[in-house]
N, C-alpha and C positions, 0 to 999 in steps of 0.2 A: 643708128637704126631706131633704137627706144626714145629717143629724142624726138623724132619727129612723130611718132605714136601717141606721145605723152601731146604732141601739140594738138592734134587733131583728132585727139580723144575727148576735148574741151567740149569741143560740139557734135559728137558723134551719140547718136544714139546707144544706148548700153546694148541692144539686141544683135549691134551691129561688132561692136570690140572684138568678140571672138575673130572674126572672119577677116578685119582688118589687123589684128595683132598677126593672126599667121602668113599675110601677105609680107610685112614686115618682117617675120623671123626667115621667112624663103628669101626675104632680096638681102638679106645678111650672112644666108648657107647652111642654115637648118631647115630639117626637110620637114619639120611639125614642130607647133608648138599650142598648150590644154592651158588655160586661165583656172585655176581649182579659188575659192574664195573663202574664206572660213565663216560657219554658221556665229553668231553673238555668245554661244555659251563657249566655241572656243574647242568642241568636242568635235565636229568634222570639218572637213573639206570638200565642198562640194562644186562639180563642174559649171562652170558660166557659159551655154551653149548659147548658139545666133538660131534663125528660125527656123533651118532643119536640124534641130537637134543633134544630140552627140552622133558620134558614127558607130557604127554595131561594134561590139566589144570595149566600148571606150567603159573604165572606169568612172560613172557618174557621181559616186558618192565614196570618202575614203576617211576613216577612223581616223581622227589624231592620235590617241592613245595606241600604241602599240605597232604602228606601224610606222617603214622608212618614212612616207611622205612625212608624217606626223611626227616624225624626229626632226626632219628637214626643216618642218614648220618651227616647232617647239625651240631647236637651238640656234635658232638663224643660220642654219649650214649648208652652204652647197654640196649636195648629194648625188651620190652616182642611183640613177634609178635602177639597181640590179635587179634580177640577171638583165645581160648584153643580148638585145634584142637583134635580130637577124637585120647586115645591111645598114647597123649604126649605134650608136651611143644616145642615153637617154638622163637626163637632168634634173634633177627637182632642183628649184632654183623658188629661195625666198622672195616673198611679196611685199614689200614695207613701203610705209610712209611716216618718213624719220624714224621714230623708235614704235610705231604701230603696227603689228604682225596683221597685215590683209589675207594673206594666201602664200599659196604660189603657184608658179609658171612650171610647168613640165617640158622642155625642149630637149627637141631631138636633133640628131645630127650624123651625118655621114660618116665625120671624121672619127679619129681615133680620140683617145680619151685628152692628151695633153692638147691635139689642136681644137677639140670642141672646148677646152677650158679659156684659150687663148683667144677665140672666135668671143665668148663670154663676156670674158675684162675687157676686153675693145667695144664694143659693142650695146654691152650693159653699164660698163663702168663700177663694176662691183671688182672689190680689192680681194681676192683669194688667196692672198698665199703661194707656196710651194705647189705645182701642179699636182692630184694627184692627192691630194690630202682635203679633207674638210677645214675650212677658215672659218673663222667668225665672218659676219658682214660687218664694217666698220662704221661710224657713226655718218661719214662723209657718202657712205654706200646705201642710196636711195633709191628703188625703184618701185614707182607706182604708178600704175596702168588706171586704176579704178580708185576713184578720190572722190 
């Protein structure tokens, strides 16, 4: 699914990424997926919207310091976005390229917690661990949208 994202993200305009990343996480069985980018100083995460902008209530800007996402970020760990939103399960899932912390991805998903991690490793190819538990991302464990 990220595969072909990563191909035809080469010549894709940036304004556009958002709206075709989330076609790709729907043809893979996530019902949403938020591109967050880190500011240069390293202190936020802020949302990468396409031309209509984020959608009403979307978190557009989110602390590093002190909050989940910003743990997520900060220890390279796949995160449970808690609390369990109504109707699904929600992700913070690191942004790298090789050892460079980009962001990250917020995906959502239908499933319950161990098949949204399983839907994950397949799909992203990021090495997790025990389902269920925070992993490190491993050296071999690349994902980069925005390069």
């Amino acid at each position: 699914m990220f595969a072909g994202l990563l191909d035809a993200s080469h010549l894709m305009p940036l304004d556009t990424l958002p709206d075709t990343a989330v076609e790709y996480a729907r043809a893979a069985g996530f019902t949403g997926l938020l591109i967050y980018v880190a500011d240069l100083n390293r202190q936020g995460l802020h949302l990468l919207t396409g031309p209509n902008g984020a959608a009403p209530g979307t978190e557009t800007d989110i602390r590093v310091e002190g909050t989940v996402p910003g743990r997520a970020y900060q220890y390279g760990r796949l995160t449970s976005a808690a609390p369990q939103e109504a109707g699904g399960t929600a992700w913070w899932v690191p942004l790298v390229d090789g050892t460079e912390r980009l962001g990250l991805l917020r995906v959502q998903s239908t499933y319950d917690d161990a098949r949204a991690l399983m839907i994950l490793r397949k799909t992203m190819g990021i090495a997790l661990g025990h389902p269920g538990r925070n992993a490190p991302l491993g050296r071999g464990s690349v994902v980069a949208l925005v390069a």
